[in-house]
C-alpha positions as CSV (number, residue, x, y, z in Angstrom):
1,X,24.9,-299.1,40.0
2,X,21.8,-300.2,42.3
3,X,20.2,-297.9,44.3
4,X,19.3,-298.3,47.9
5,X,15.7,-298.4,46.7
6,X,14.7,-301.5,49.7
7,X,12.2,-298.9,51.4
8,X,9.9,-298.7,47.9
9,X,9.1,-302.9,49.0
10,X,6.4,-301.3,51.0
11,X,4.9,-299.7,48.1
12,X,5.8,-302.3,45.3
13,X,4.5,-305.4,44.2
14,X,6.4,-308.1,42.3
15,X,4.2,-308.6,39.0
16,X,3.6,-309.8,35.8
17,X,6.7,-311.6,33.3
18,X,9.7,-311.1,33.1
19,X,10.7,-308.6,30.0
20,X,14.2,-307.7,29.3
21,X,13.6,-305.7,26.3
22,X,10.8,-303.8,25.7
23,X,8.2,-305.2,22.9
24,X,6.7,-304.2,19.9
25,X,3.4,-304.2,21.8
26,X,4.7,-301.8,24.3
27,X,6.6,-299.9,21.5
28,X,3.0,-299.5,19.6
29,X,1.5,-298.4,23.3
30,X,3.8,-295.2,23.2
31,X,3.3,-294.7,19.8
32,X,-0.8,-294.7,20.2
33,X,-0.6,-293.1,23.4
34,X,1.7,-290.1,21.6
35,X,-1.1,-289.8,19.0
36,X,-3.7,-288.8,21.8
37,X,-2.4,-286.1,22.6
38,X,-1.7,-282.2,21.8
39,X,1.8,-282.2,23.4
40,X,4.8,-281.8,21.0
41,X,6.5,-285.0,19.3
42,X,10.0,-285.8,20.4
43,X,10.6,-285.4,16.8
44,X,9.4,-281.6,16.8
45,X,11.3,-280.6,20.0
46,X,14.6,-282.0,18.6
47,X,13.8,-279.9,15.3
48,X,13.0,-277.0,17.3
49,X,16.2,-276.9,19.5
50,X,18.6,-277.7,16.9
51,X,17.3,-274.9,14.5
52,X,18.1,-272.5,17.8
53,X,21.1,-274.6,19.8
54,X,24.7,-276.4,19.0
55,X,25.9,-279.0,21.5
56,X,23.0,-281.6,21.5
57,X,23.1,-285.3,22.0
58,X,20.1,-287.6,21.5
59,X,20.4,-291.1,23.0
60,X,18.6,-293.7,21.3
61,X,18.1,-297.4,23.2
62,X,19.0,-300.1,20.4
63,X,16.5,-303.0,22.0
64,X,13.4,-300.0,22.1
65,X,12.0,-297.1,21.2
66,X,13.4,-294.8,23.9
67,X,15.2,-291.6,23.5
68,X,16.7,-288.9,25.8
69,X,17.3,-285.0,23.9
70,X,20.6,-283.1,26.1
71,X,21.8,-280.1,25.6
72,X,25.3,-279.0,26.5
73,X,24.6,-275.2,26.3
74,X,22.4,-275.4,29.0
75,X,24.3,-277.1,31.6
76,X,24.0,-280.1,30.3
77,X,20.6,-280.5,31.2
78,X,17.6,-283.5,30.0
79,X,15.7,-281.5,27.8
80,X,13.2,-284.0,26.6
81,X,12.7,-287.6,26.1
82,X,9.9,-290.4,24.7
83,X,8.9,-294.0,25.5
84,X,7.5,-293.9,21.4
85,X,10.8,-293.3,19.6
86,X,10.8,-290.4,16.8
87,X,7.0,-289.9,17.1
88,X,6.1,-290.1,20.6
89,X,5.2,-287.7,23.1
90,X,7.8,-284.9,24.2
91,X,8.0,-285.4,27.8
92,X,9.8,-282.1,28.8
93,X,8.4,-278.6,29.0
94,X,10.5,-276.3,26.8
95,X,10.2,-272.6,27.0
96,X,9.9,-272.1,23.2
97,X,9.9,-268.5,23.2
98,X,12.7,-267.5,25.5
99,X,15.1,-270.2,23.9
100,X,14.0,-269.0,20.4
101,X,14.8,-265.4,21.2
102,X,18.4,-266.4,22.1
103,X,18.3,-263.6,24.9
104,X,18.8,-263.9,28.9
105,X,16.1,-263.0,31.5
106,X,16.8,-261.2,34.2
107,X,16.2,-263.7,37.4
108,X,16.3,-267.2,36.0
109,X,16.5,-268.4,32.4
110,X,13.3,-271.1,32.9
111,X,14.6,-272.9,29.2
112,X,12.8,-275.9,30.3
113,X,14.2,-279.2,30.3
114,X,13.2,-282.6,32.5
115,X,16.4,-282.5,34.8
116,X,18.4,-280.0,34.9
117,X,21.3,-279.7,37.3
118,X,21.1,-276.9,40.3
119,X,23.2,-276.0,43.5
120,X,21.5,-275.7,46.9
121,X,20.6,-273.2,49.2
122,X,18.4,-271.2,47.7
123,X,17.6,-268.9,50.1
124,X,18.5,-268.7,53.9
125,X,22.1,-266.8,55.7
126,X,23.8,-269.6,53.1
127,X,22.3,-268.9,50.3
128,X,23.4,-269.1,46.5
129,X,20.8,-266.8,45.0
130,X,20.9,-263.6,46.8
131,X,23.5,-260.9,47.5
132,X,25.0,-260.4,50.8
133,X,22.7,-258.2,53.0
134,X,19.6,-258.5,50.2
135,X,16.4,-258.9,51.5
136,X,14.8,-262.5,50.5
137,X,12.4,-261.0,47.8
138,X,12.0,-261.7,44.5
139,X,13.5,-258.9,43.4
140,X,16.6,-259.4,44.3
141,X,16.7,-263.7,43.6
142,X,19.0,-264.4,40.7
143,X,20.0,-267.8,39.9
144,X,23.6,-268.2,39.4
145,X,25.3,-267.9,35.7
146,X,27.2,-271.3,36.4
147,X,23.9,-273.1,36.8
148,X,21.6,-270.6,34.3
149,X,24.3,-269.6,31.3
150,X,26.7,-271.6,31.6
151,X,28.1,-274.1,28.7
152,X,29.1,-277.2,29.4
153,X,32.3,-279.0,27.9
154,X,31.4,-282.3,26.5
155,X,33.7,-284.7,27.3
156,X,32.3,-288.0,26.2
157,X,29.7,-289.6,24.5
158,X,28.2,-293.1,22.9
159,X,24.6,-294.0,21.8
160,X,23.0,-294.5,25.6
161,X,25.5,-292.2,27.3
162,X,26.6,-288.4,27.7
163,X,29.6,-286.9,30.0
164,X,30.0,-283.2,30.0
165,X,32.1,-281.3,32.7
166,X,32.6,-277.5,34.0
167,X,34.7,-276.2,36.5
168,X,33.2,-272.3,38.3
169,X,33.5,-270.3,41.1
170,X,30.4,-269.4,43.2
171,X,29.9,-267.2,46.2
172,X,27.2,-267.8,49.2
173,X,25.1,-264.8,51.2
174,X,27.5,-265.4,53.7
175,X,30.4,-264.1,51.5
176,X,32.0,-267.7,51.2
177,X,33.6,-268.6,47.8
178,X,33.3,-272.0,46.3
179,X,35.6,-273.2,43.5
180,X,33.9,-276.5,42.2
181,X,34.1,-278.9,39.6
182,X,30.8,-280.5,38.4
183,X,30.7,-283.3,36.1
184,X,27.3,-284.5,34.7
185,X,26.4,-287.7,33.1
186,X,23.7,-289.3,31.7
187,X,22.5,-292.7,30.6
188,X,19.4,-294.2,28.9
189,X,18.4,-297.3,30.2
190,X,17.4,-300.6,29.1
191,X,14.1,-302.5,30.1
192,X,16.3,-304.8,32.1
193,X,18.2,-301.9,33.7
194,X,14.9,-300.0,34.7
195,X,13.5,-303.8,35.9
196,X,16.7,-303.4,38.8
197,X,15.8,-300.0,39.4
198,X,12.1,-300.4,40.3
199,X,12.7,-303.5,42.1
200,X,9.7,-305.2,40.0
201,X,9.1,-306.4,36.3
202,X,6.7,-303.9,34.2
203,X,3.9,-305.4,31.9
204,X,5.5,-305.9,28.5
205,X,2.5,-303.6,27.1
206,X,3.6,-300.8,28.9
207,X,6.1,-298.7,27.1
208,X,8.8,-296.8,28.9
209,X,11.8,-294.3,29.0
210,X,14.1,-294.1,31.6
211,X,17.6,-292.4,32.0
212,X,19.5,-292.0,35.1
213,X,22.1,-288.7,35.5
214,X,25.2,-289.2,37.6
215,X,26.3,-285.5,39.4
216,X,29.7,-285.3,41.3
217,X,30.8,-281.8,42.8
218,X,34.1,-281.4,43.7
219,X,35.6,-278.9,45.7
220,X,38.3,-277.3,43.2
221,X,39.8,-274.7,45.8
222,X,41.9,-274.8,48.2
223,X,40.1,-274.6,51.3
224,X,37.4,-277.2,53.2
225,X,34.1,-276.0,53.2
226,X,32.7,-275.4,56.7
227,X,29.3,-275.5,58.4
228,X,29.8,-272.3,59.6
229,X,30.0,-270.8,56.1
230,X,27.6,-272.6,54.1
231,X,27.8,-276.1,52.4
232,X,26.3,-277.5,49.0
233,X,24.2,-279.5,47.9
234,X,23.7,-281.3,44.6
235,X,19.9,-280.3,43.4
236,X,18.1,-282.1,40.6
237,X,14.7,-280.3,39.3
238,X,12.4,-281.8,36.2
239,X,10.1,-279.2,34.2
240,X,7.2,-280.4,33.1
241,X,3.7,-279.7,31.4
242,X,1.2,-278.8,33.4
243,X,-2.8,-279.5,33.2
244,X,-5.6,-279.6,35.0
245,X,-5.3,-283.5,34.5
246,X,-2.1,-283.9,36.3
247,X,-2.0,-284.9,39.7
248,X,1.4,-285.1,41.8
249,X,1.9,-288.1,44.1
250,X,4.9,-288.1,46.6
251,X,4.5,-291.6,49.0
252,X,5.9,-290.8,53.1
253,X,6.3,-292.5,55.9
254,X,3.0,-292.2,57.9
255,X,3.4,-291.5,61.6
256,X,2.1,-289.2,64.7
257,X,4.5,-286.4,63.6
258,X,4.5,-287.0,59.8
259,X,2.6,-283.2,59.4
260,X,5.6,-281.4,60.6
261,X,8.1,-282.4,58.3
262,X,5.7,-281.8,55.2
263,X,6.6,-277.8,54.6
264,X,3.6,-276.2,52.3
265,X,4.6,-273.1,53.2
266,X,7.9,-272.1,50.9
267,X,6.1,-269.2,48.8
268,X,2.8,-268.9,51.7
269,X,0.9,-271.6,52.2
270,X,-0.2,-273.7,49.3
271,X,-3.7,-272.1,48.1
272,X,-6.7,-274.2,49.1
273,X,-7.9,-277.2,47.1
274,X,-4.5,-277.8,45.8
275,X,-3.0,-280.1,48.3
276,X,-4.6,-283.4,49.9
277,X,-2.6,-285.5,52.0
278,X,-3.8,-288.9,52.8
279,X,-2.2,-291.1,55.3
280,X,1.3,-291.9,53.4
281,X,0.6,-290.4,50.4
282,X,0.6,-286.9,49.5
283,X,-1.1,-285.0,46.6
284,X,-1.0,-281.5,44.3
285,X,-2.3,-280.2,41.7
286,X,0.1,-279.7,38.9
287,X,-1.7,-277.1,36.5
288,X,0.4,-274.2,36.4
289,X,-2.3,-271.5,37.5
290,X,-1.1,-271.2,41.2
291,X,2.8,-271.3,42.5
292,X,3.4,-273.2,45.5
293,X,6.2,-275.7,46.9
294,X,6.2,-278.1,49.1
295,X,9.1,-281.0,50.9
296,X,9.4,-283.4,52.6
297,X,12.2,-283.8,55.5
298,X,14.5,-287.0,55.4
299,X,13.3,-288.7,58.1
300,X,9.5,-289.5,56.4
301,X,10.7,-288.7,52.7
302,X,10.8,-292.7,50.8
303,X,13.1,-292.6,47.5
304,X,10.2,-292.0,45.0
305,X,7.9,-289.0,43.8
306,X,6.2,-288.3,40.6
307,X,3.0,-287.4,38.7
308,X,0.0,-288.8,36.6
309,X,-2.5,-287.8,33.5
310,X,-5.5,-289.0,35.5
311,X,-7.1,-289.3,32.6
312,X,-4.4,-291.1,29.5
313,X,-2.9,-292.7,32.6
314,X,0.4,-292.1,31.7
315,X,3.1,-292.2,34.9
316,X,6.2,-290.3,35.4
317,X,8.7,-290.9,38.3
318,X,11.7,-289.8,40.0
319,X,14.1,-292.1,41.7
320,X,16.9,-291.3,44.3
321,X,18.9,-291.8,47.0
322,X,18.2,-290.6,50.9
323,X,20.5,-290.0,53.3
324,X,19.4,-290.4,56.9
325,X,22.2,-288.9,58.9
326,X,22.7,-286.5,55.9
327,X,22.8,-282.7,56.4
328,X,20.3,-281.5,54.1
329,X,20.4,-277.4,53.1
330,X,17.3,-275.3,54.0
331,X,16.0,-273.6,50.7
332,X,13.8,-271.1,52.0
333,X,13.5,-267.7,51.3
334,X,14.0,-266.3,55.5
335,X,17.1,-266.2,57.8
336,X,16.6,-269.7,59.2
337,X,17.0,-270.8,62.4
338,X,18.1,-274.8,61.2
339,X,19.7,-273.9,58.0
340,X,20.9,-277.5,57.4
341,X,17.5,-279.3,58.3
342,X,15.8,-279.0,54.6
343,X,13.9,-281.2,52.3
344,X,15.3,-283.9,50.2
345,X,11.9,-283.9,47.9
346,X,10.4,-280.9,46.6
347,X,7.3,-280.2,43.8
348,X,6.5,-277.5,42.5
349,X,3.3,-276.1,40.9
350,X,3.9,-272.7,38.9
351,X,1.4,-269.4,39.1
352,X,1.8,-265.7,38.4
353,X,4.2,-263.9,40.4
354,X,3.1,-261.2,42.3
355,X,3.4,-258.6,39.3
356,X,1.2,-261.0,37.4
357,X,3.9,-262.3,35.2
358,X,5.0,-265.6,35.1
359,X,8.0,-267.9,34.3
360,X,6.1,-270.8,32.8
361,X,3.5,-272.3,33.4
362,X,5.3,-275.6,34.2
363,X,5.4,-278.1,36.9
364,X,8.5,-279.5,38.8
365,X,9.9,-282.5,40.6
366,X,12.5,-281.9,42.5
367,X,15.3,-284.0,44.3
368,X,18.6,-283.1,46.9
369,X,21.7,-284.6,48.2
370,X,22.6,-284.0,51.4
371,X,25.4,-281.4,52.1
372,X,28.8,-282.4,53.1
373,X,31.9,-280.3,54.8
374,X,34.4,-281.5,51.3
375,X,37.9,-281.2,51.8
376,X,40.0,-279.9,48.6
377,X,40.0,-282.3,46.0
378,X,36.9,-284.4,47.6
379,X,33.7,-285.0,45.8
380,X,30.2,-286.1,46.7
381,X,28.2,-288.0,43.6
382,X,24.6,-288.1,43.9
383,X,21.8,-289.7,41.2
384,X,18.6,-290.0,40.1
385,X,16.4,-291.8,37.9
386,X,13.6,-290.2,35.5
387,X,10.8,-292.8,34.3
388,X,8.1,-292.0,31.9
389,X,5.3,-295.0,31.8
390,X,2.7,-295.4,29.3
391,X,-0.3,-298.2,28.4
392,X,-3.7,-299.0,28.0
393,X,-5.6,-296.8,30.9
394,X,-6.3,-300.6,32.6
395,X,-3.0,-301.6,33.0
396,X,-1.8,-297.7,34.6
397,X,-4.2,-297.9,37.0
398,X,-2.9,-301.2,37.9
399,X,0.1,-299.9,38.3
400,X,-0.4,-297.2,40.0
401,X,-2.5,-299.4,42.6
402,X,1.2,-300.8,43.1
403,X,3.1,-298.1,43.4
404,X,0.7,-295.4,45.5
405,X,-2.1,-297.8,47.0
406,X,-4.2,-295.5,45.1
407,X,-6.1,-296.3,41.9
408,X,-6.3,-293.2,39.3
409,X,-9.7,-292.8,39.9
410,X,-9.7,-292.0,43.4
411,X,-6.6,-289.8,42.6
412,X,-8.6,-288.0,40.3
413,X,-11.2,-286.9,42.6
414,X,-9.1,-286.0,45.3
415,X,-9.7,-282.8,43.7
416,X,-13.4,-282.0,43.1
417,X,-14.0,-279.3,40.5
């Protein structure tokens, strides 16, 4: 399946050979960028989560050495993956302590994980994570079990692929039920695969991972869904670790009005020197001392966001869909005025709470469908692409030249210390 990915021409550049399956070289770059690190192997995380979880499927790519970790007990989420095989770098953040202790958190269980699958609103007179008649605090926010606790039924599987399924009933702020059927899959994909998906060829020194998840919600009850009572949207968010190396980059359309459909202010406004915007590219810090959110509307948002190690070089980003005449649900935490003009893009930099406790630290991409009125027995499928890039530092800031216009360098010093 190919993306409608055209608008990311403005951003891409055709280069290098071509390089259907990725090469020892770029095998031994993930392997020697894994061993510069602190981070976890991919081989330690999969130890670690199947000493405390059942249900787990690891994907391995036959022509590379990429692999993709899911777990089925957590809703059938991307827990971690690596570009280096066995012995590469663990790309997700995992919440070691809280999935060790085998207990539930009040609020949210933050496991971890690099996609995991969420329902939109958030917040707002249609929300899905506050009571009827609750004020939008964070006392009373509590994620819903179906997309927190729930296990999901695995209903397929082969060495690049995963299909789990779960059927649940949720209710709205607005006192709407929704009886919905979500099935969740996920692939690993090849070098050649990834090739369509960027729209360009990758050095062959430059090892990668990539998987794409597939997320249809159908409407299992008996009644439509109505604008009037709150519709859903399909919500993809990736934890990750945070440092005061990472930088988040989200590319936008540039124009006169491009400020006002940038919204910094989900939690209060981002603190100072943690956001830069720069013509059509925006910046945040991703160290997990300070929460804040920000989105981008549909109308400037461009099918791409992501994050890099200004200082190994190492890229990670998001791929998906936008559509333009799409409703998209407002997630924030207020009665809104425009409840279906939202964000399809959203980061995320985590921070003590207000109480001084604090769910992570972790950072977060985040992607939305649009929201649709479904009929019974209707469904609305929406995907997205995870890409993990690593190489010599040379070759990344090439590539990231490409892709943001910006060299890592000058990303780097966006933020002066």
């Amino acid at each position: 399946m190919k993306y409608p990915f055209h608008v990311l021409s403005l951003f891409l550049l055709a280069a290098c050979n071509q390089a259907p399956k990725q090469t020892d070289q770029a095998k031994q770059a993930g392997q020697q960028a894994a061993q510069t690190t602190d981070a976890a192997t991919f081989q330690q995380d999969e130890n670690f989560l199947h000493n405390h979880l059942g249900n787990l499927v690891t994907l391995k790519n036959p022509d590379d050495s990429s692999m993709v970790l899911v777990a089925g007990d957590y809703q059938a989420r991307v827990m971690t993956s690596s570009a280096g095989g066995y012995h590469g770098k663990s790309y997700g953040w995992l919440n070691y302590k809280l999935i060790e202790s085998g207990k539930y958190n009040p609020h949210i269980n933050a496991y971890g994980g690099e996609e995991r699958f969420w329902l939109g609103p958030e917040g707002g007179q249609y929300a899905l994570f506050f009571p009827k008649g609750k004020p939008f605090a964070f006392e009373h926010w509590q994620t819903p079990g179906l997309i927190d606790t729930a296990v999901f039924d695995l209903k397929d599987q082969s060495s690049t692929a995963v299909h789990y399924y779960k059927e649940g009933v949720l209710q709205n702020y607005a006192g709407a039920d929704f009886q919905v059927g979500i099935s969740r899959k996920i692939t690993l994909l090849n070098r050649a695969s990834l090739t369509q998906q960027l729209g360009f060829t990758l050095p062959q020194s430059i090892a990668s991972v990539a998987y794409r998840t597939e997320n249809t919600l159908t409407n299992k009850g008996k009644n439509a869904w109505q604008e009037s009572t709150g519709l859903l949207s399909i919500w993809l968010l990736g934890m990750f670790t945070p440092s005061d190396k990472t930088v988040i980059v989200v590319p936008f359309k540039a124009g006169a009005n491009a400020s006002a459909s940038i919204h910094d202010d989900y939690f209060g406004k981002i603190p100072p020197g943690y956001l830069q915007v720069k013509d059509s590219l925006l910046l945040m810090k991703a160290n997990g001392l300070k929460r804040g959110k920000v989105g981008l509307a549909p109308e400037i948002a461009i099918p791409m966001a992501g994050s890099v190690d200004v200082e190994s070089g190492a890229i990670t980003l998001i791929l998906f869909s936008i559509n333009k005449n799409g409703k998209y649900v407002n997630s924030k935490w207020e009665q809104q005025k425009e409840p279906y003009k939202g964000d399809v893009v959203n980061c995320y930099n985590d921070g003590p709470l207000e109480d001084g406790s604090q769910m992570g630290p972790f950072y977060e991409l985040e992607s939305s469908s649009d929201a649709r009125p479904l009929a019974p027995g209707n469904s609305l499928t929406y995907s997205q692409t995870t890409v993990h890039l690593e190489g010599a530092y040379a070759t990344m800031d090439s590539l990231a030249q490409r892709l943001w216009h910006m060299s890592i360098q000058d990303i780097s010093t966006a933020f002066p210390k």
